[in-house]
N, CA and C atoms of all chains as a GROMACS GRO file, in nm:
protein
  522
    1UNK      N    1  -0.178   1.228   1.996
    1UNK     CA    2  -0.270   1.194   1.885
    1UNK      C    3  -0.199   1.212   1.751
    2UNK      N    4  -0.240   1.104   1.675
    2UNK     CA    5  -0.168   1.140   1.569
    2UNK      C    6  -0.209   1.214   1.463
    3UNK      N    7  -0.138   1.307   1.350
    3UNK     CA    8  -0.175   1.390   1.290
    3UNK      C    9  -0.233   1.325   1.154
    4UNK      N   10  -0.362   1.439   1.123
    4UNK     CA   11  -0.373   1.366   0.994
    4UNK      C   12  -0.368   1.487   0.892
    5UNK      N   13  -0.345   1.466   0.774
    5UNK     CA   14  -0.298   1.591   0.690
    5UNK      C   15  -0.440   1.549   0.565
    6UNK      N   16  -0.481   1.628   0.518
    6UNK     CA   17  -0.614   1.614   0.453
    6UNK      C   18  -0.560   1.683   0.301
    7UNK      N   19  -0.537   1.548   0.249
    7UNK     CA   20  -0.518   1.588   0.110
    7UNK      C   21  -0.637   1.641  -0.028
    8UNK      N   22  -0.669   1.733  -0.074
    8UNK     CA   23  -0.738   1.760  -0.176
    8UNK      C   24  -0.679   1.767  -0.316
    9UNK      N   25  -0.802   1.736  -0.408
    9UNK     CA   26  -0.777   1.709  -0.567
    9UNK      C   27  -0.662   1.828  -0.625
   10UNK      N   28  -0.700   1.972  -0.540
   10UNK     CA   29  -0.585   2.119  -0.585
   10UNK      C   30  -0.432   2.113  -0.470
   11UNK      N   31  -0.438   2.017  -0.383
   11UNK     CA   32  -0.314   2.062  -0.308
   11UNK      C   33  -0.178   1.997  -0.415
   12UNK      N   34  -0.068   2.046  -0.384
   12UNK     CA   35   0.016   1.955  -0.451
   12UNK      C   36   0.093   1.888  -0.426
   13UNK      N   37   0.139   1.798  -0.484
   13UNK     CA   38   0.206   1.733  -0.420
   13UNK      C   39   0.357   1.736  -0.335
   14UNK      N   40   0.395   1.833  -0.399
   14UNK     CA   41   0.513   1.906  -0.346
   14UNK      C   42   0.507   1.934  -0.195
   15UNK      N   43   0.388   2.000  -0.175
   15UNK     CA   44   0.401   2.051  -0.054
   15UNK      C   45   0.346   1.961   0.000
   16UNK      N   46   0.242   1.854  -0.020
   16UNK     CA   47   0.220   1.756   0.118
   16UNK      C   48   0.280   1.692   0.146
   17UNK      N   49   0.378   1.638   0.029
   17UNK     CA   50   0.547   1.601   0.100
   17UNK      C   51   0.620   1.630   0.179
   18UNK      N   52   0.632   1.807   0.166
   18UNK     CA   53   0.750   1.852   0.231
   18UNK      C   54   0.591   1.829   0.412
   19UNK      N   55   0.498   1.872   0.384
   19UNK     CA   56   0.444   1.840   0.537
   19UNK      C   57   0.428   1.698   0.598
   20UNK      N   58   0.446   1.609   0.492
   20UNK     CA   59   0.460   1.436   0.558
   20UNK      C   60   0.609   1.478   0.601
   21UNK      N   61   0.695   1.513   0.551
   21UNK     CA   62   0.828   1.462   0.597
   21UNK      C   63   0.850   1.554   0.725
   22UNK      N   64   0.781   1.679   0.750
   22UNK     CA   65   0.813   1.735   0.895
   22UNK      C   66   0.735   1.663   0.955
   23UNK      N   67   0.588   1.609   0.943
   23UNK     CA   68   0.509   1.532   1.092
   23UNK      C   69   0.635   1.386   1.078
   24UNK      N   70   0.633   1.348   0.993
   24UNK     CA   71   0.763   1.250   1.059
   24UNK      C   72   0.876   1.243   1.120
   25UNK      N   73   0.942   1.359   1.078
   25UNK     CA   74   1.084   1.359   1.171
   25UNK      C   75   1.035   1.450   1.284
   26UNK      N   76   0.910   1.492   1.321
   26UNK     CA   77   0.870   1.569   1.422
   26UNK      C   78   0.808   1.410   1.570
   27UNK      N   79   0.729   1.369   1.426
   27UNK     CA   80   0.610   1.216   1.493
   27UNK      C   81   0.631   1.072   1.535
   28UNK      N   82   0.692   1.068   1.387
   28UNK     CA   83   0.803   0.932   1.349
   28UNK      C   84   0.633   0.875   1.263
   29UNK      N   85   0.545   0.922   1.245
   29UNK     CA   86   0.449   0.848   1.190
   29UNK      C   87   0.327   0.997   1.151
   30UNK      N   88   0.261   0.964   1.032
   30UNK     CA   89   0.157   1.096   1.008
   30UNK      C   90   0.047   0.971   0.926
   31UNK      N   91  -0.058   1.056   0.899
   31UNK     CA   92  -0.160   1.015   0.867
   31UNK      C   93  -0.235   1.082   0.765
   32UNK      N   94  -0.214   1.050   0.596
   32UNK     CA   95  -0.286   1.125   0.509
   32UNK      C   96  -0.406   1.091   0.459
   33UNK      N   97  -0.507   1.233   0.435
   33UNK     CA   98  -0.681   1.114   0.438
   33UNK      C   99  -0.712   1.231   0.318
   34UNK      N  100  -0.773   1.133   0.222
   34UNK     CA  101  -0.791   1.176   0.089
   34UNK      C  102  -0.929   1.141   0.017
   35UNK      N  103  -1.012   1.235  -0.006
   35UNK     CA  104  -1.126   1.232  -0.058
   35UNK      C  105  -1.169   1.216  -0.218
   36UNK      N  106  -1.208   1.081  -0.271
   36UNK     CA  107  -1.201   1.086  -0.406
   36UNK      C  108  -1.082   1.061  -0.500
   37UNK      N  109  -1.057   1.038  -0.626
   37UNK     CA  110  -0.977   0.974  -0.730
   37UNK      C  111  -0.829   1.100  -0.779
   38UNK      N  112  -0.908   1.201  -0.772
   38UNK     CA  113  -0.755   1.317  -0.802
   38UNK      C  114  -0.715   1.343  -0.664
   39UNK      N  115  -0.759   1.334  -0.522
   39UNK     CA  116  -0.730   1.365  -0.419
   39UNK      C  117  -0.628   1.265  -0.386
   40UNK      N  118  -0.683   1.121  -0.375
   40UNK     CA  119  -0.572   1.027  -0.363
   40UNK      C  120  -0.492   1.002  -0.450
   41UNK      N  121  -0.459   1.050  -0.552
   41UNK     CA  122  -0.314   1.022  -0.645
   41UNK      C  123  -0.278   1.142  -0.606
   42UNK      N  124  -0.318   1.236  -0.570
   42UNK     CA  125  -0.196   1.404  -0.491
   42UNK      C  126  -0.132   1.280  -0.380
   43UNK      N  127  -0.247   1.258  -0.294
   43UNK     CA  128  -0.164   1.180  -0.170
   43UNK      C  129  -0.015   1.064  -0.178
   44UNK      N  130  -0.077   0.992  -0.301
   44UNK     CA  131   0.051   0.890  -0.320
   44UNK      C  132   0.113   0.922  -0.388
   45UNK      N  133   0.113   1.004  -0.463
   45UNK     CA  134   0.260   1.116  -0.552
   45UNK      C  135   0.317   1.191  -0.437
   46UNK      N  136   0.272   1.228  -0.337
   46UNK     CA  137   0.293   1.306  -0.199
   46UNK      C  138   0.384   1.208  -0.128
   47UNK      N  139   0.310   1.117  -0.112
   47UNK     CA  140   0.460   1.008  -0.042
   47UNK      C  141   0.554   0.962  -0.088
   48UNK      N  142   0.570   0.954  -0.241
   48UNK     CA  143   0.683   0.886  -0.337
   48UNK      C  144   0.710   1.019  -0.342
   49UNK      N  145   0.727   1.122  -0.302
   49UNK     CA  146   0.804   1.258  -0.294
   49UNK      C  147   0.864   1.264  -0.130
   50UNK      N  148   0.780   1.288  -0.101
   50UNK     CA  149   0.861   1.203   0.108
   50UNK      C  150   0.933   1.157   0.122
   51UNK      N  151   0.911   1.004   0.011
   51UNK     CA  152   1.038   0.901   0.073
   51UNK      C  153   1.196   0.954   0.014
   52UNK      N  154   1.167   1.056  -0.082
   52UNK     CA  155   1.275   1.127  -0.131
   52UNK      C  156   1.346   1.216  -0.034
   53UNK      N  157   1.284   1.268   0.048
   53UNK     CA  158   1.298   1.364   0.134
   53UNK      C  159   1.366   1.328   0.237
   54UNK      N  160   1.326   1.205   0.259
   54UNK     CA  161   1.379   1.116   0.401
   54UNK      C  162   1.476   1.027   0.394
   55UNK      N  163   1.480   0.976   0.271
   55UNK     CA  164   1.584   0.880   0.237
   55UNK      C  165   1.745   0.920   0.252
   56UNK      N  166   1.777   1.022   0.263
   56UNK     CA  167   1.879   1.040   0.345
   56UNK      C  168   1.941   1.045   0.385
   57UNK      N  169   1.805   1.053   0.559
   57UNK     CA  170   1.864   1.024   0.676
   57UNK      C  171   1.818   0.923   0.692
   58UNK      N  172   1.816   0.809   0.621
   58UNK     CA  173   1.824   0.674   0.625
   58UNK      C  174   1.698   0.622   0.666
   59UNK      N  175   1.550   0.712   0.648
   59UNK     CA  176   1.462   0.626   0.659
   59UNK      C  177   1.360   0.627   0.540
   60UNK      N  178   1.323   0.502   0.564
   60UNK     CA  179   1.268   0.410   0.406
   60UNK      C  180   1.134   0.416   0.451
   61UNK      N  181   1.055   0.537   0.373
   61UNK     CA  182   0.855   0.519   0.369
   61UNK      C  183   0.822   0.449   0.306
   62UNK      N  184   0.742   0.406   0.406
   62UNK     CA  185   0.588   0.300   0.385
   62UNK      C  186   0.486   0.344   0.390
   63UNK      N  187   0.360   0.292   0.315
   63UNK     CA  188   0.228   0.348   0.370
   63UNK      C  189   0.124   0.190   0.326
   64UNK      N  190   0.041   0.244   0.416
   64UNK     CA  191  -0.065   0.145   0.453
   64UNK      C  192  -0.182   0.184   0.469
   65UNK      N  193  -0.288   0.202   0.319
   65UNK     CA  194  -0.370   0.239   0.283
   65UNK      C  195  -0.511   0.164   0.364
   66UNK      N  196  -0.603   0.231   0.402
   66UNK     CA  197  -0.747   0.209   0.447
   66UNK      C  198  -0.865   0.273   0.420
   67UNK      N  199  -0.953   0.195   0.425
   67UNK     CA  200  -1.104   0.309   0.406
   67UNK      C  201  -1.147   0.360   0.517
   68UNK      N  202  -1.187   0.456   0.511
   68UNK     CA  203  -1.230   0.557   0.653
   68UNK      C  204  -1.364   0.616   0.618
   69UNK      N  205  -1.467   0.610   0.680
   69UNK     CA  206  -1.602   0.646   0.639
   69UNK      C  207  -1.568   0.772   0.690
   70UNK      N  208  -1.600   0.885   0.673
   70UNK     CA  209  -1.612   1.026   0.716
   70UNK      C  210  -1.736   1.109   0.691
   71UNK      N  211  -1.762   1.254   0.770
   71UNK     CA  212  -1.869   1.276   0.689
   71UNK      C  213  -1.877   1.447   0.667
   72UNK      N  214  -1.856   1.477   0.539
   72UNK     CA  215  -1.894   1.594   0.486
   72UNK      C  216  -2.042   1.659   0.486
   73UNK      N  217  -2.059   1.740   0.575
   73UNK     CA  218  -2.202   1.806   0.555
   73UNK      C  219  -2.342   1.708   0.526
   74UNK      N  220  -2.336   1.655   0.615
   74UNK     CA  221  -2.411   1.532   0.694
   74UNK      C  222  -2.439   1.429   0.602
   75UNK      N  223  -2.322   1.395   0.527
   75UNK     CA  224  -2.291   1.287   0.396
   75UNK      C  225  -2.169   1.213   0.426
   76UNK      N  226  -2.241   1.065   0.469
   76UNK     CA  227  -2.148   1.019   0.436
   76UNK      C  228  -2.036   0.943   0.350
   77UNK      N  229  -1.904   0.989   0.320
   77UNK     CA  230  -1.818   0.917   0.249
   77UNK      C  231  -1.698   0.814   0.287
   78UNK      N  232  -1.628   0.765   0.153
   78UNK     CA  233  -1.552   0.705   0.228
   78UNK      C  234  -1.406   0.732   0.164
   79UNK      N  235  -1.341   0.764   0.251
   79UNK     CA  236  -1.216   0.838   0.237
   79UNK      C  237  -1.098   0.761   0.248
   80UNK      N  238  -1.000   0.721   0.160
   80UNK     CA  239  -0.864   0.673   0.198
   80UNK      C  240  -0.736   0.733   0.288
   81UNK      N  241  -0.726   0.671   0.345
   81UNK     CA  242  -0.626   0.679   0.434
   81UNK      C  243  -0.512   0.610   0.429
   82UNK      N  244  -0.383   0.703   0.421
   82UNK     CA  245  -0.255   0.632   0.417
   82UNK      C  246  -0.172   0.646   0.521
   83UNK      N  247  -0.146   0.565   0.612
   83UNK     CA  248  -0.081   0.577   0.719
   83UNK      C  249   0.033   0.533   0.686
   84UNK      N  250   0.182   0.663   0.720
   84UNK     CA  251   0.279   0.642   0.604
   84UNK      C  252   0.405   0.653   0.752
   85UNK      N  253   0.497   0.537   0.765
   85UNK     CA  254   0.610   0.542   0.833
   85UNK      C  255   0.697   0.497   0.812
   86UNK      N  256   0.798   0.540   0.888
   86UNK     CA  257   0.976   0.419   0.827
   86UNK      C  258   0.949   0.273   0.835
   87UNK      N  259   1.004   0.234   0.759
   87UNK     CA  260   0.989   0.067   0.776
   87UNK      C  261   1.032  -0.002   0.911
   88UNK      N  262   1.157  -1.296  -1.179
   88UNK     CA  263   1.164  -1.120  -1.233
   88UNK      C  264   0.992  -1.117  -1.174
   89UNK      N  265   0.988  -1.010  -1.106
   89UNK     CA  266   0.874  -0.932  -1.032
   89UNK      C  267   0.789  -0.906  -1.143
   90UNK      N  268   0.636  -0.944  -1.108
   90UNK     CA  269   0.525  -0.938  -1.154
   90UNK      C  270   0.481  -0.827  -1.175
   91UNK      N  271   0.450  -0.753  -1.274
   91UNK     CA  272   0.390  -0.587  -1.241
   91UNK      C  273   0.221  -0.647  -1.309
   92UNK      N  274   0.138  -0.567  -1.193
   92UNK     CA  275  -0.007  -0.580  -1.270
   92UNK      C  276  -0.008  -0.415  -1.266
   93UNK      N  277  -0.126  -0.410  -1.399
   93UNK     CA  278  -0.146  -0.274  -1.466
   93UNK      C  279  -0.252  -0.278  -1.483
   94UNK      N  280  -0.309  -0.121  -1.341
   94UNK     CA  281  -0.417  -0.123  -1.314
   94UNK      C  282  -0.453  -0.011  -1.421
   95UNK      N  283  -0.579  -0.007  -1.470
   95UNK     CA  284  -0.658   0.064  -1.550
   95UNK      C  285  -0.759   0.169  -1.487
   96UNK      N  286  -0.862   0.273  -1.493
   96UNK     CA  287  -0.923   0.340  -1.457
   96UNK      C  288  -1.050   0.231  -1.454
   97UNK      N  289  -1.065   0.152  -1.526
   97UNK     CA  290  -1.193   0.056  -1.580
   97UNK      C  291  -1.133  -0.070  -1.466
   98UNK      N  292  -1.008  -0.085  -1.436
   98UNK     CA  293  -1.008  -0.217  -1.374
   98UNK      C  294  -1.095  -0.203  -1.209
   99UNK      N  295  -1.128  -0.347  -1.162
   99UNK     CA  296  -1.218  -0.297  -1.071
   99UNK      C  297  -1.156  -0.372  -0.913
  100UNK      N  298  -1.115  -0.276  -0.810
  100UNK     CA  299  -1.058  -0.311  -0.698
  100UNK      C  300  -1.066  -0.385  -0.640
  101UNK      N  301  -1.209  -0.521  -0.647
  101UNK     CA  302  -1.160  -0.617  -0.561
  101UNK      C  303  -1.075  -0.684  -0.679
  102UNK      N  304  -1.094  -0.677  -0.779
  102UNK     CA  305  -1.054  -0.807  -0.878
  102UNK      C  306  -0.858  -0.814  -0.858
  103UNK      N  307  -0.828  -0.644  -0.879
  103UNK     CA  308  -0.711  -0.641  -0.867
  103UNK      C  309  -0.627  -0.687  -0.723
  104UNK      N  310  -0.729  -0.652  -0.602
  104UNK     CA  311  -0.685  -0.723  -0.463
  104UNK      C  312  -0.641  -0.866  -0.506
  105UNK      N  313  -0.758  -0.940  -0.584
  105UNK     CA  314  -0.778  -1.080  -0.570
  105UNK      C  315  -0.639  -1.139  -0.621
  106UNK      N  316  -0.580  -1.085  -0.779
  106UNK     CA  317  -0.458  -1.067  -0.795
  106UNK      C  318  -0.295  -1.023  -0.707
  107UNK      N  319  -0.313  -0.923  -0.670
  107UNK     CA  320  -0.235  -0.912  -0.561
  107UNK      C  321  -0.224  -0.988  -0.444
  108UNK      N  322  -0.319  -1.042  -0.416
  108UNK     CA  323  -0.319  -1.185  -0.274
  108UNK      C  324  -0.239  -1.261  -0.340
  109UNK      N  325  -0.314  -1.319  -0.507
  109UNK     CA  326  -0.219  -1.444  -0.518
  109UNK      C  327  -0.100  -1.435  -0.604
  110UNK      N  328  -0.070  -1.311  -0.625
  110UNK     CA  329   0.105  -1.314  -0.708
  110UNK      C  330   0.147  -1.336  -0.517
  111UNK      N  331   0.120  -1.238  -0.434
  111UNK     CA  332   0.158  -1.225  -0.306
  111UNK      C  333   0.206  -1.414  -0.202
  112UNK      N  334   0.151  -1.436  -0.278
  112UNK     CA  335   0.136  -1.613  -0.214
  112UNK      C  336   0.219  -1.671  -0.278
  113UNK      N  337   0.248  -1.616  -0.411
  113UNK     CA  338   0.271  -1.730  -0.456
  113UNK      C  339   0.468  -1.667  -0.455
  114UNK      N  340   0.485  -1.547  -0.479
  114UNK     CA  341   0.644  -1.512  -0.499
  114UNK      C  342   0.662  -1.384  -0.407
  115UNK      N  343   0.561  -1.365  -0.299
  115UNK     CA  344   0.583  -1.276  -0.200
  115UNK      C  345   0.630  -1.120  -0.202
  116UNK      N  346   0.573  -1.079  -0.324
  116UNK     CA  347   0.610  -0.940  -0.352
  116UNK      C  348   0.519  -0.916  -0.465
  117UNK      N  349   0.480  -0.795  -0.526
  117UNK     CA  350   0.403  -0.770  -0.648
  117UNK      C  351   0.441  -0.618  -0.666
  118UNK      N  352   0.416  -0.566  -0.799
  118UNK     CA  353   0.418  -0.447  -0.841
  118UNK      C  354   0.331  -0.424  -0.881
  119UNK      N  355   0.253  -0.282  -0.855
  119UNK     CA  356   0.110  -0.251  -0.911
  119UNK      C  357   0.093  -0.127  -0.970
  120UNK      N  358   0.127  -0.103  -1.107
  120UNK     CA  359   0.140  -0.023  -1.201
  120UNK      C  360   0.006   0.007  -1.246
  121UNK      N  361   0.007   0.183  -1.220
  121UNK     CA  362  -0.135   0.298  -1.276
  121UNK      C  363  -0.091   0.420  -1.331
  122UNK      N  364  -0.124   0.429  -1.426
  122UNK     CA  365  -0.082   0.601  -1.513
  122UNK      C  366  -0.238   0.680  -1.523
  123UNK      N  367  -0.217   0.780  -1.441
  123UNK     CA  368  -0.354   0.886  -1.451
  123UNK      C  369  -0.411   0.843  -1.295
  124UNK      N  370  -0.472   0.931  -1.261
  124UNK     CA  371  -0.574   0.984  -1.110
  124UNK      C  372  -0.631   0.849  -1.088
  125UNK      N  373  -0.699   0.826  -1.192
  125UNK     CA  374  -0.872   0.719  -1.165
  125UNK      C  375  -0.793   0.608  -1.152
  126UNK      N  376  -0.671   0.560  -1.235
  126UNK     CA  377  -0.584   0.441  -1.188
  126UNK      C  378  -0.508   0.438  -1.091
  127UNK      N  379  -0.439   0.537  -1.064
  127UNK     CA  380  -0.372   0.541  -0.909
  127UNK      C  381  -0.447   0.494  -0.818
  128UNK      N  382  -0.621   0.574  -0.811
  128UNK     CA  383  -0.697   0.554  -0.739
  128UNK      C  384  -0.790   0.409  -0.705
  129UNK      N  385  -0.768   0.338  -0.819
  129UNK     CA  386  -0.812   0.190  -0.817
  129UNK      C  387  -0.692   0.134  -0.784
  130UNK      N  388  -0.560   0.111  -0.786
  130UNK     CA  389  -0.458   0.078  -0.732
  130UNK      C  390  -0.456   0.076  -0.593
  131UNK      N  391  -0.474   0.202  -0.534
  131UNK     CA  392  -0.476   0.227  -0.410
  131UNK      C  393  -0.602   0.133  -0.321
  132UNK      N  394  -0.689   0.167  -0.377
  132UNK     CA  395  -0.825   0.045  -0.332
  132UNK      C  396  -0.811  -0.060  -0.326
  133UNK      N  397  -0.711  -0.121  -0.429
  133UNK     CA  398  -0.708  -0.250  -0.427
  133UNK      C  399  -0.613  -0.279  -0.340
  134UNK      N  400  -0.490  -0.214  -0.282
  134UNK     CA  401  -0.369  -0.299  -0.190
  134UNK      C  402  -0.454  -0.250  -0.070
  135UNK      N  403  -0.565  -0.169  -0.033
  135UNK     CA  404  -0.644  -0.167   0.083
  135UNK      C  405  -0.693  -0.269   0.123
  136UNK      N  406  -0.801  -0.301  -0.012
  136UNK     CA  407  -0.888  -0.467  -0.028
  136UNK      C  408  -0.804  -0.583   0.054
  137UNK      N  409  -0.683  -0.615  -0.071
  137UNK     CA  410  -0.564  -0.710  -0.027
  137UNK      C  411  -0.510  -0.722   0.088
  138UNK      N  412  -0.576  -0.636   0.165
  138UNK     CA  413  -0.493  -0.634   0.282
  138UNK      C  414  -0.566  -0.716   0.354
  139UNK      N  415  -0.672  -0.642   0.363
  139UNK     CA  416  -0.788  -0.741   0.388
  139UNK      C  417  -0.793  -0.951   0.375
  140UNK      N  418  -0.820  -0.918   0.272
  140UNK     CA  419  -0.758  -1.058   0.213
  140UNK      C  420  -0.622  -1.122   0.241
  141UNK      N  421  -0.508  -1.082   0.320
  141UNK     CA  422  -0.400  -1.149   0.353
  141UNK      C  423  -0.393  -1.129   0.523
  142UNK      N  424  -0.440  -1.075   0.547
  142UNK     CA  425  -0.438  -1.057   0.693
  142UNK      C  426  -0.481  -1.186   0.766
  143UNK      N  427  -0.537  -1.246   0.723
  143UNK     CA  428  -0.631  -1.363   0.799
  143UNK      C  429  -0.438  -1.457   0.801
  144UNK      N  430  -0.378  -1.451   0.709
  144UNK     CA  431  -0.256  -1.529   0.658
  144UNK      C  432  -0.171  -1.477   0.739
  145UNK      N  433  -0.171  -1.395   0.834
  145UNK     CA  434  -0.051  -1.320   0.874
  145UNK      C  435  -0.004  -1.218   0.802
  146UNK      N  436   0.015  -1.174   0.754
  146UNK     CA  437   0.022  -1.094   0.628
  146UNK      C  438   0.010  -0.924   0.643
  147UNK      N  439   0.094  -0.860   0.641
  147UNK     CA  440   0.062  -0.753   0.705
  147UNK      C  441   0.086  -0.642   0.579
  148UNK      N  442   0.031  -0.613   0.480
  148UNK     CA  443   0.084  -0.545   0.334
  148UNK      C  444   0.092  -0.443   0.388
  149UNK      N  445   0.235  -0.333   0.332
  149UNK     CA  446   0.263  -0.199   0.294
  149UNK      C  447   0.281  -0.203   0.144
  150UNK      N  448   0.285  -0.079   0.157
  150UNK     CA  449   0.311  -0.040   0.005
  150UNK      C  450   0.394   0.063  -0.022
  151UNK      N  451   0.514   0.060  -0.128
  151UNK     CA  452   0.629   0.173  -0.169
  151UNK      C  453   0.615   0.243  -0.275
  152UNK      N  454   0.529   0.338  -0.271
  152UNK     CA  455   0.516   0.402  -0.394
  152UNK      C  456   0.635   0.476  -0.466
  153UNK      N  457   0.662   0.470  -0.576
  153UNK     CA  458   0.759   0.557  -0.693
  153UNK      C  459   0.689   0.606  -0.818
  154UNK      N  460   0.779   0.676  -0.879
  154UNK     CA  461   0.754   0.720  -1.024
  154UNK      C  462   0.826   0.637  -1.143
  155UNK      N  463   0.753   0.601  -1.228
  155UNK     CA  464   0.843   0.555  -1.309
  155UNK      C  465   0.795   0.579  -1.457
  156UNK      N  466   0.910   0.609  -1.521
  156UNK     CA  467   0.897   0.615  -1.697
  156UNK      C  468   0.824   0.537  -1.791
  157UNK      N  469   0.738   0.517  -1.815
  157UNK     CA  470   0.702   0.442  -1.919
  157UNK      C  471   0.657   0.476  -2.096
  158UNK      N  472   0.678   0.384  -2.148
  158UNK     CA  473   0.609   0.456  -2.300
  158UNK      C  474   0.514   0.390  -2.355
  159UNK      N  475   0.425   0.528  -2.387
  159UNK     CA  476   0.287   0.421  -2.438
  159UNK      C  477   0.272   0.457  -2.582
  160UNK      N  478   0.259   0.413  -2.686
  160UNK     CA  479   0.244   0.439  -2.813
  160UNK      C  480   0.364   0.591  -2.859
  161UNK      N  481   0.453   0.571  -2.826
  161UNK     CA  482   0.614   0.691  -2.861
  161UNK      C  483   0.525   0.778  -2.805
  162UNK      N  484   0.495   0.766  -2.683
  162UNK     CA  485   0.461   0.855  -2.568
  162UNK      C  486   0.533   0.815  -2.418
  163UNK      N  487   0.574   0.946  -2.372
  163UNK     CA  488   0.688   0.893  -2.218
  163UNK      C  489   0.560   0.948  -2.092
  164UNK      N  490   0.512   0.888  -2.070
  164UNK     CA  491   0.441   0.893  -1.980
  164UNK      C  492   0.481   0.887  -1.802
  165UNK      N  493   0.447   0.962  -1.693
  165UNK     CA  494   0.497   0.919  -1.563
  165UNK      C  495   0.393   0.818  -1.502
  166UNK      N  496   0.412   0.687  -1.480
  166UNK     CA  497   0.358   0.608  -1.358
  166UNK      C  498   0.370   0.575  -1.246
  167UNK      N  499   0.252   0.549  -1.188
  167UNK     CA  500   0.324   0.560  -1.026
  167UNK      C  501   0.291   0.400  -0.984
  168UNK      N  502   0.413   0.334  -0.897
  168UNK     CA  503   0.432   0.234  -0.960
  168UNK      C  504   0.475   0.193  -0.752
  169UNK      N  505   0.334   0.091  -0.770
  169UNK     CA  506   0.310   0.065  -0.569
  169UNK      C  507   0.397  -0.024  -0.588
  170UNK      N  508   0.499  -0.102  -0.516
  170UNK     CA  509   0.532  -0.230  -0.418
  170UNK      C  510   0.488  -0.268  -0.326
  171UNK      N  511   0.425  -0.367  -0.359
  171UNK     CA  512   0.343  -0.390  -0.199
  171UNK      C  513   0.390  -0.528  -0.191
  172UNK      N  514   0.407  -0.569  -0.054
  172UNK     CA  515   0.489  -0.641   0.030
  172UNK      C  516   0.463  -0.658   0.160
  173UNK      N  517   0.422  -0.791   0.212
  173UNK     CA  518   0.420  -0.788   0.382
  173UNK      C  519   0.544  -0.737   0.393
  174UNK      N  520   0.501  -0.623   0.540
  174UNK     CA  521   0.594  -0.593   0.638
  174UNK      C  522   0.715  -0.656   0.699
   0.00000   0.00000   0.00000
């Protein structure tokens, strides 16, 4: 199953980088899901810090953003999802 | 020379999809430039949308996020600055 890493508006981006780039060279593929407008710019500052990380050892991140309905405390939202791998 | 659209906090995600389909059609690559959270975050919505919208075409969009320098009124501002591109 693949992993998903749950980005919030306080995590930073530093570190969900350095955890995209271990589920990848662990996965070869991870899955970041981000709630709201400061949550998803941590997430995609998070991967343009990754592809730094990875670039390398010669692999080039991608991500491929989606909406994901989810539900917080019997509310539902809708959450972006970046499913981020080597090209 | 590559198209950059510059998404705003006010710009609104399908409109910018609708853009991104057709720079995408027409010279097969686009750049989608946002400075601040709420624009990253309409950026991000919109190469979701677009995806949507090119898929029926074959069309399979990723996106390469970076940082990049910009200046806004003798201000150096960081933007984060998508490539999105069928696969």
């Amino acid at each position: 199953m693949l992993d998903v890493l749950r980005v919030s508006s306080k995590s930073t981006p530093n570190a969900v980088a350095g955890a995209i780039a271990g589920v990848i060279r662990e996965q070869g593929k991870v899955e970041v899901q981000a709630v709201g407008a400061a949550a998803s710019n941590q997430a995609i500052k998070a991967v343009a810090i990754a592809r730094g990380y990875l670039a390398p050892a010669g692999l080039d991140l991608v991500c491929v953003p989606a909406f994901v309905n989810i539900q917080i405390e019997e509310e539902v939202r809708t959450a972006i999802r970046l499913i981020v791998e080597p090209r």
